[in-house]
C-alpha positions in Angstrom: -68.4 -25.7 -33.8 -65.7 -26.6 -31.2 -66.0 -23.7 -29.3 -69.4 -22.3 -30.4 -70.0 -21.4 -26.5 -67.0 -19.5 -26.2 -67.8 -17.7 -29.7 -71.0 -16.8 -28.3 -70.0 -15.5 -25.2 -67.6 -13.2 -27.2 -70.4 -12.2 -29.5 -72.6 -11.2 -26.4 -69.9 -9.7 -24.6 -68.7 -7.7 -27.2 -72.3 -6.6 -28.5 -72.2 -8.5 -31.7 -76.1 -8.9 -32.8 -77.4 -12.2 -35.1 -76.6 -11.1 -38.4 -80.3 -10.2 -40.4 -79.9 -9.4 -44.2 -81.9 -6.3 -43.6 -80.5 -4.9 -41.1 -76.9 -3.7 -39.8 -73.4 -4.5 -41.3 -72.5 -8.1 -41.7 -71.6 -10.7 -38.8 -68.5 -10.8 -40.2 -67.3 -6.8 -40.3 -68.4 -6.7 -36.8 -66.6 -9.5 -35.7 -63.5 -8.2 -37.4 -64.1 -4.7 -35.8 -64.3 -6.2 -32.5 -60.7 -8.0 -32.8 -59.5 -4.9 -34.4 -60.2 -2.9 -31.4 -58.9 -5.9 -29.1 -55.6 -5.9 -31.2 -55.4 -1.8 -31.2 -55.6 -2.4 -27.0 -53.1 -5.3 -26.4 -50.4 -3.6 -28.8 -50.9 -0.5 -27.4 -52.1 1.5 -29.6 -55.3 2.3 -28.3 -54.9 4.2 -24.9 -58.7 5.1 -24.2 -60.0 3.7 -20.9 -63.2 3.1 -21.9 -61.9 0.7 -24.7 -59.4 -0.7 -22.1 -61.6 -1.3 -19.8 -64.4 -2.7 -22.1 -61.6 -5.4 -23.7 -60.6 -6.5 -20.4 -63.7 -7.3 -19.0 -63.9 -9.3 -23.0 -60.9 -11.0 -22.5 -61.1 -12.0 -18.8 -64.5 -13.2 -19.7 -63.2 -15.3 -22.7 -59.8 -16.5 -20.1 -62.4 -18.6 -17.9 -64.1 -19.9 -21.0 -61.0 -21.3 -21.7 -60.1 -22.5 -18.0 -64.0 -23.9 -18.2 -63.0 -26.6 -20.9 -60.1 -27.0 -19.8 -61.4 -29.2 -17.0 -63.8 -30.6 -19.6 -63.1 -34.5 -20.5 -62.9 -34.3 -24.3 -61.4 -36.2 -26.9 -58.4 -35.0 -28.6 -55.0 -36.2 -30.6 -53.1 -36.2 -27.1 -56.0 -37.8 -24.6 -56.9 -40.5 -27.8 -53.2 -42.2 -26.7 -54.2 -42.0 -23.2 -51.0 -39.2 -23.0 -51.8 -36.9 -20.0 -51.6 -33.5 -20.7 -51.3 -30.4 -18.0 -54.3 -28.4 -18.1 -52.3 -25.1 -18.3 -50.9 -26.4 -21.6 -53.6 -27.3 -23.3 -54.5 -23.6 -24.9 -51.0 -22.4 -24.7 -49.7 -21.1 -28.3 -46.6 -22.0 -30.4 -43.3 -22.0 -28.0 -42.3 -18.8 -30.3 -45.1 -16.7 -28.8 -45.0 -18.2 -24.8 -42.1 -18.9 -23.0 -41.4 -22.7 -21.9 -41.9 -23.4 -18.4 -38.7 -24.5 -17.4 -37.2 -20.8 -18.4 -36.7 -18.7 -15.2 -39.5 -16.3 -14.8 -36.7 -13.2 -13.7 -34.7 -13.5 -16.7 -36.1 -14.7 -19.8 -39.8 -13.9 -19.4 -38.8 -10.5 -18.9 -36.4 -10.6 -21.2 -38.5 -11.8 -24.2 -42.1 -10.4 -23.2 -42.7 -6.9 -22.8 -46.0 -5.2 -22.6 -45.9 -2.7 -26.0 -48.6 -0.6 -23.4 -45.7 0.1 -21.4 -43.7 1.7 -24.4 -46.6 3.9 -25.3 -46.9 5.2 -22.0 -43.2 6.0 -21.9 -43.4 8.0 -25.2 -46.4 9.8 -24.2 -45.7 10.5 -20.1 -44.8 14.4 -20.5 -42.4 14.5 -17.8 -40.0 17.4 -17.6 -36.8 16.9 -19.4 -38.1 14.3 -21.6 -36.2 12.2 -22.9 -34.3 12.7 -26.4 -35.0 10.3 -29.2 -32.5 9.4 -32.0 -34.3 10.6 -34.9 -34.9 14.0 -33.6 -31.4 14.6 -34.5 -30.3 16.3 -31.3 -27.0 17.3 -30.6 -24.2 14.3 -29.4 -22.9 16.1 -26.3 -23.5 19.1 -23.9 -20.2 20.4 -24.7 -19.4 24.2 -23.3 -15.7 24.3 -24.7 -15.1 27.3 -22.3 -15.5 25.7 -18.9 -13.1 23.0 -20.0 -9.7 24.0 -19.0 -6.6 23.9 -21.4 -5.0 21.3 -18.8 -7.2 18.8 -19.9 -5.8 18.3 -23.0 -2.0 18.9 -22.0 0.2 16.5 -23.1 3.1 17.2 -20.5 1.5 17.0 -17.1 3.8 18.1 -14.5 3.2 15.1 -11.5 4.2 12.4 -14.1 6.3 11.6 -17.7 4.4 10.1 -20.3 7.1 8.8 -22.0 6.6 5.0 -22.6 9.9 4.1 -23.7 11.5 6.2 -20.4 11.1 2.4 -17.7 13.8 4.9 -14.9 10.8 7.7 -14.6 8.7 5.5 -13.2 7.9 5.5 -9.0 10.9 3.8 -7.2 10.3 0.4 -6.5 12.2 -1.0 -3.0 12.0 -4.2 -1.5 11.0 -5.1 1.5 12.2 -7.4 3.8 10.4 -10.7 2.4 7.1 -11.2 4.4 5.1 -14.3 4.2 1.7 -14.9 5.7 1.3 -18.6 5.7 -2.2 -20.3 5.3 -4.0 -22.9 4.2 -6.8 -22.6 1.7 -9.9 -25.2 2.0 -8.8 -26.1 -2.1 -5.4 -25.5 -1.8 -2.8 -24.7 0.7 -1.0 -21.4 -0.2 0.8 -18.5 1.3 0.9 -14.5 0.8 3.8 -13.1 -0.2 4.5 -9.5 -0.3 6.6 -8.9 -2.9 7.3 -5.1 -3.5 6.4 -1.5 -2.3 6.8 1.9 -3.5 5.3 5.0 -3.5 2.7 6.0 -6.2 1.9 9.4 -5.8 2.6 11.9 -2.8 -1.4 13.2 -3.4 -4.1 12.1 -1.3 -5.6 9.5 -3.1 -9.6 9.0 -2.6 -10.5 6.3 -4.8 -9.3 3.7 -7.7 -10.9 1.8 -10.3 -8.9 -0.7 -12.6 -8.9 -1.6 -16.1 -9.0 -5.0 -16.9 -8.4 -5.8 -20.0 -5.4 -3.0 -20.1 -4.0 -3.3 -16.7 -4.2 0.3 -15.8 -4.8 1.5 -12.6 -6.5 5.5 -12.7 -6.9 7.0 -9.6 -8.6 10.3 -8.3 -7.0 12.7 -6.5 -7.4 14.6 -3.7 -6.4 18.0 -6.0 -9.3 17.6 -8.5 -7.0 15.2 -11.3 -7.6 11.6 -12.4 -4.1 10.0 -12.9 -3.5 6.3 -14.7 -0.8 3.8 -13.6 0.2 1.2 -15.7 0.3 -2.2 -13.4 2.3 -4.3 -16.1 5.1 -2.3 -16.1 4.9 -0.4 -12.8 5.1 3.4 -14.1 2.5 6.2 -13.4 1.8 7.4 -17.3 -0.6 10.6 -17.2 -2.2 12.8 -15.1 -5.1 15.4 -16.4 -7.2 18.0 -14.4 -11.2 17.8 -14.0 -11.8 21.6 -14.6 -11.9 22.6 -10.7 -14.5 19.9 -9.5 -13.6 17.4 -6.9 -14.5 13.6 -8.3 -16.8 11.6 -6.3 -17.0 8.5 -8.4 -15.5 7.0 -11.4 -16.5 4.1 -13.8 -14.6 2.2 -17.2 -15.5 0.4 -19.7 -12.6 -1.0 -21.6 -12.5 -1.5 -25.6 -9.6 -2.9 -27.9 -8.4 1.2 -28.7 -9.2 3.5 -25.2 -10.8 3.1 -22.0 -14.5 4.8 -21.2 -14.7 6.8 -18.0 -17.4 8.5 -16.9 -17.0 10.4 -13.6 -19.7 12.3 -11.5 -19.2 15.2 -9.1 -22.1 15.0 -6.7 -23.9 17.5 -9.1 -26.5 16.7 -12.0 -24.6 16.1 -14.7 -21.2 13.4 -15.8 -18.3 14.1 -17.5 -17.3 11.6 -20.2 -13.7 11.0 -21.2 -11.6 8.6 -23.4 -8.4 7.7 -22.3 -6.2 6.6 -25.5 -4.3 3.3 -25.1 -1.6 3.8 -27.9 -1.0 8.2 -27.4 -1.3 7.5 -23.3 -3.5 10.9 -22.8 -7.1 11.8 -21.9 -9.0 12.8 -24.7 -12.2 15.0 -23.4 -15.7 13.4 -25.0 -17.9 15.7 -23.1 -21.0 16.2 -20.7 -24.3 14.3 -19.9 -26.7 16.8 -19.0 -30.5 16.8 -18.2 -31.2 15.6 -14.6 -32.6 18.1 -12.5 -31.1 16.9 -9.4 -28.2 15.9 -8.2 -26.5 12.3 -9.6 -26.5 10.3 -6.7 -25.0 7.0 -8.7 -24.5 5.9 -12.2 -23.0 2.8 -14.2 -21.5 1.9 -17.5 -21.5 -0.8 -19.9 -23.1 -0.8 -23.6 -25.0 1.9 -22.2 -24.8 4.9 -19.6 -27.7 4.7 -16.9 -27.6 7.8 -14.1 -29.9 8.1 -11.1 -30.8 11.4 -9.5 -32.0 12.0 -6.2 -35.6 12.0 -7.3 -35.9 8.5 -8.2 -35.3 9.9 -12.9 -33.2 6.8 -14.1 -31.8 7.9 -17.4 -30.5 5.4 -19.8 -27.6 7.2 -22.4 -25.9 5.9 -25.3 -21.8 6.8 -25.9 -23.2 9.3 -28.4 -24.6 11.6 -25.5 -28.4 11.0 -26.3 -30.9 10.0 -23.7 -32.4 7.2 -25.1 -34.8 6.3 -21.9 -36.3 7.5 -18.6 -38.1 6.0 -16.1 -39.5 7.2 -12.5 -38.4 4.7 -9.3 -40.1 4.8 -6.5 -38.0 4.5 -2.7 -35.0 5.6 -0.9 -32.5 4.3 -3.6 -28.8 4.5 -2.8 -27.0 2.4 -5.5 -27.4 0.9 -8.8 -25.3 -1.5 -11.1 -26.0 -3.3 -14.4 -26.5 -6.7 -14.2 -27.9 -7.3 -18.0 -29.1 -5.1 -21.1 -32.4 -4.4 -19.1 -32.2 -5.6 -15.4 -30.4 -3.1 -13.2 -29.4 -4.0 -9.4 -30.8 -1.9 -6.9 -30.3 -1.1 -3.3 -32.1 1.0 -0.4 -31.0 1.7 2.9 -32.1 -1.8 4.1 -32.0 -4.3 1.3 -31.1 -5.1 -2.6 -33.1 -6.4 -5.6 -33.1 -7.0 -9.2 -35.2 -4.6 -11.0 -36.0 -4.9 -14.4 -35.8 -1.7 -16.2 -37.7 -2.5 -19.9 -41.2 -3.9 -17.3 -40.6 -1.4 -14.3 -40.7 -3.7 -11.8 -38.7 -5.6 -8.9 -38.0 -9.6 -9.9 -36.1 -10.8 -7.2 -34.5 -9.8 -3.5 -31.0 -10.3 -3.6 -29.8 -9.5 0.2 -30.5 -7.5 3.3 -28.7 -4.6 4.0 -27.5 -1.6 2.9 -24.6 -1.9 -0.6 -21.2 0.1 -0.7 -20.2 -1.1 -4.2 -20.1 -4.1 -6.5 -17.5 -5.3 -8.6 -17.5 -7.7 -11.2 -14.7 -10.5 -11.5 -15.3 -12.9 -14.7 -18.5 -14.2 -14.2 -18.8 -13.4 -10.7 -20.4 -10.5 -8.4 -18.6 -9.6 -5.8 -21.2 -7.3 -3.6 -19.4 -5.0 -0.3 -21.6 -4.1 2.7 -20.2 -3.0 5.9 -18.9 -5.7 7.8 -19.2 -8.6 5.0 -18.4 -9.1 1.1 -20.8 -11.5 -0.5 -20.0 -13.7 -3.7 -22.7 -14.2 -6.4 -22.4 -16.3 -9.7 -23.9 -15.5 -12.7 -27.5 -16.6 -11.6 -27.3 -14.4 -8.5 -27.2 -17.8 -6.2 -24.7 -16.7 -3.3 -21.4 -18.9 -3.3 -19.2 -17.5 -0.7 -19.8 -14.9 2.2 -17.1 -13.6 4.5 -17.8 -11.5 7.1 -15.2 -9.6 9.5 -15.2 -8.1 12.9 -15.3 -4.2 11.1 -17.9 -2.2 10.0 -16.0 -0.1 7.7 -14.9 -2.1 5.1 -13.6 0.0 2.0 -12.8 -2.5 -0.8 -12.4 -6.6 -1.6 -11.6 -8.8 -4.7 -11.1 -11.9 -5.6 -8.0 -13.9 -6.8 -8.8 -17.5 -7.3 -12.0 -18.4 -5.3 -10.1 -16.7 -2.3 -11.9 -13.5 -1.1 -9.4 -10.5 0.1 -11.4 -7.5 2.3 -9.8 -4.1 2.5 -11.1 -2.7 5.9 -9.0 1.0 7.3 -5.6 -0.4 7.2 -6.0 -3.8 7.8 -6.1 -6.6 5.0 -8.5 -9.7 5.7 -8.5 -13.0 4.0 -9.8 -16.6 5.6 -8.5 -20.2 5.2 -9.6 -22.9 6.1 -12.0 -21.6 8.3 -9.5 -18.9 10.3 -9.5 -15.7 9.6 -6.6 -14.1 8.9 -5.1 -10.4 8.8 -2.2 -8.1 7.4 -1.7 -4.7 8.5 -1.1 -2.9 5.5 -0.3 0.4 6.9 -1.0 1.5 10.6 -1.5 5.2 9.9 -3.4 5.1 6.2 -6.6 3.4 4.8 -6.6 0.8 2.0 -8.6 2.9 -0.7 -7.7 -0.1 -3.0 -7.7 -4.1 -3.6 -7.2 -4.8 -7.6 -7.3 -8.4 -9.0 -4.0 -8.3 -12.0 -3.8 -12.0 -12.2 -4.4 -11.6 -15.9 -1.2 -10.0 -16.4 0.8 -11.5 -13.6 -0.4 -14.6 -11.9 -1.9 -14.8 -8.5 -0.9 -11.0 -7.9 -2.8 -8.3 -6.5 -2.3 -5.1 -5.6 -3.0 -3.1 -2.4 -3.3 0.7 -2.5 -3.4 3.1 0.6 -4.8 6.8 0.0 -1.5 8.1 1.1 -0.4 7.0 -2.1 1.3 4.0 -0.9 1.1 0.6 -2.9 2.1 -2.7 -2.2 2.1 -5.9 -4.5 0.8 -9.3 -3.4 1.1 -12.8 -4.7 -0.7 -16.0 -3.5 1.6 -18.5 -3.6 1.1 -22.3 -3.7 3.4 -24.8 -1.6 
């Protein structure tokens, strides 16, 4: 026998006996009751921790067996051709079960390999507001119909027309006297034109988030309403109420039909809406309810996820139904999706890729503490106080520009050229100067939106005075 040390270690660690005809079960029942209860622990369904214990100390036993003849000279099909082979791949299994070594050990590994322990454990924790599974047929949404007010489903909002055929009730657009800030880029020389301004709402505006894939702009208010502005043909198109409670942050997530948006109010629960492309109107969805504190930061993409201030990351699904919770540990401020299962994280003095299927931090992205991210094709653009910091795909930093503020608001991207919205002032660099526009002395830029994909090289610039200008990047 090949391995008939190995196979007697295993025997003797797991209390296997020489088999006598009159006496005991057969050798064979006892070994399969041993890799029974070895199976029942590595799949998780055996949680005892005696057994766990007991079929760790087997295995860990049996795992320097195998390291033992690894460094063992013996003739095989590969060492017979004089073919060296690593000693770490000599017991590995078939590629379908172990992950090759040139995959990345924060992305794949985690992504193919989870330990089933870890899904017992989260089906059997017993924490308060436990989670709600699919097939306990729970209800879709929180709704309570009589704390939503009748203005949310009005048609006729009184700020703005909703008429999409009516192009003369939309904002008046002046021009300016033609301004051009001429600069060179390190790829391409090109200058900044600014090309139109008008006036987009007389509210206080206190924060915007753009659709991409539609080109609408909604904005919150300062009077407890979410408005949209369409940036392909320049005309505010709806405005709806949020039931008396002041917005503190808004996400989208675009599909072919309507738009997602979730919105939070600094309290424990978010209010979903569907904002319909064709019928230009808010449709209300409903409520995500079950945290027990306070949302302190949430994100959308194929799924909902929602952090309170007591570390409960939720996962939701678009049908309202908490499909997974988890417990975090530290002084978390933000969190973005990054993939299906790998969220990014930041404290008050760094950020980090955590992966939310093995509970557990994978890599440090930077130091410092994160205002927002924002994603621009396959790139991360992250915002911290006095820099914005460009990440591809892999998280490997490709640009950094930092300016002389420590209150920067906003930033995107058009081209490889990074734009930083900072109080009123507008900062780009070029071939290694940097380079400023006063937007607007007396307001602050609440607002810097990529629209390239509608109109080339443009981008617009909004102040929360309601104020918005339009930029293009123009090449000599």
């Amino acid at each position: 026998m090949k391995l008939e040390k190995t196979a007697k270690t295993f025997a003797c660690e797991a209390y296997i006996e020489e088999h006598k005809i009159t006496e005991g079960p057969p050798v064979l029942s006892q070994w399969y009751i041993a890799f029974n209860e070895i199976s029942n622990v590595r799949c998780g369904l055996s949680s005892n921790p005696g057994d766990l214990s007991r079929i760790e100390g087997i295995m860990l036993k049996l795992e320097n067996e195998k390291k033992r003849y690894q460094q063992m000279s013996r003739m095989d099909h590969v060492s017979h051709y004089n073919i060296q082979r690593d000693p770490n791949e000599m017991y590995k299994p078939h590629g379908g079960y172990y992950p090759p070594s040139h995959y990345s050990p924060h992305n794949d590994h985690h992504q193919m390999y989870m330990d089933p322990r870890k899904q017992i454990e989260m089906r059997n924790m017993g924490m308060h507001g436990r989670m709600r599974y699919e097939d306990q047929n729970f209800n879709r949404f929180d709704l309570d119909q009589k704390t939503i007010s009748p203005k949310m489903f009005d048609q006729s909002p009184k700020m703005y027309d909703q008429s999409p055929k009516i192009y003369d009730r939309s904002p008046k657009i002046y021009e300016p006297p033609t301004k051009i800030y001429e600069n060179s880029s390190e790829d391409k020389p090109f200058i900044l034109r600014e090309i139109s301004t008008f006036k987009l709402s007389d509210k206080k505006i206190l924060s915007s988030v753009l659709s991409k894939e539609h080109n609408i702009l909604f904005n919150v208010f300062e009077n407890k309403s979410i408005g949209s502005f369409n940036c392909s043909a320049m005309k505010n198109e709806c405005i709806v109420e949020t039931n008396g409670k002041q917005i503190s942050s808004l996400k989208l997530k675009d599909t072919p039909d309507f738009i997602w948006i979730v919105a939070s109010f600094d309290t424990n629960e978010l209010m979903v809406i569907r904002y319909l492309i064709k019928e230009i109107k808010f449709e209300m969805a409903g409520y995500l309810r079950g945290h027990a504190e306070n949302i302190i930061c949430f994100d959308i993409s194929d799924s909902i996820f929602s952090l309170d201030a007591s570390g409960y990351l939720r996962k939701w699904n678009f049908k309202g139904i908490c499909q997974k919770e988890e417990m975090l540990s530290g002084n978390l401020q933000k969190m973005y999706l990054f993939s299906e299962n790998c969220l990014i994280l930041s404290d008050t003095s760094r950020t980090y890729l955590y992966d939310f299927e093995m509970n557990m931090e994978t890599t440090e992205i930077s130091k410092g503490i994160l205002l927002s991210l924002k994603k621009h094709d396959s790139f991360y653009i992250l915002i911290f106080r006095e820099k914005v910091a460009i990440y591809d795909k892999g998280l490997n930093k490709v640009k950094v520009l930092s300016v002389p503020s420590n209150s920067i608001k906003t930033a995107c991207l058009v081209g490889f050229d990074i734009f930083v919205g900072s109080s009123h002032i507008l900062w780009f660099e070029t071939n290694g100067r940097l380079n400023k526009i006063n937007v607007n002395e007396n307001n602050e830029i609440v607002a810097a939106e990529n629209i390239s994909k509608y109109k080339l090289n443009h981008m617009i610039v909004l102040t929360d005075s309601g104020e918005c200008k339009i930029f293009v990047k123009c090449f000599e």
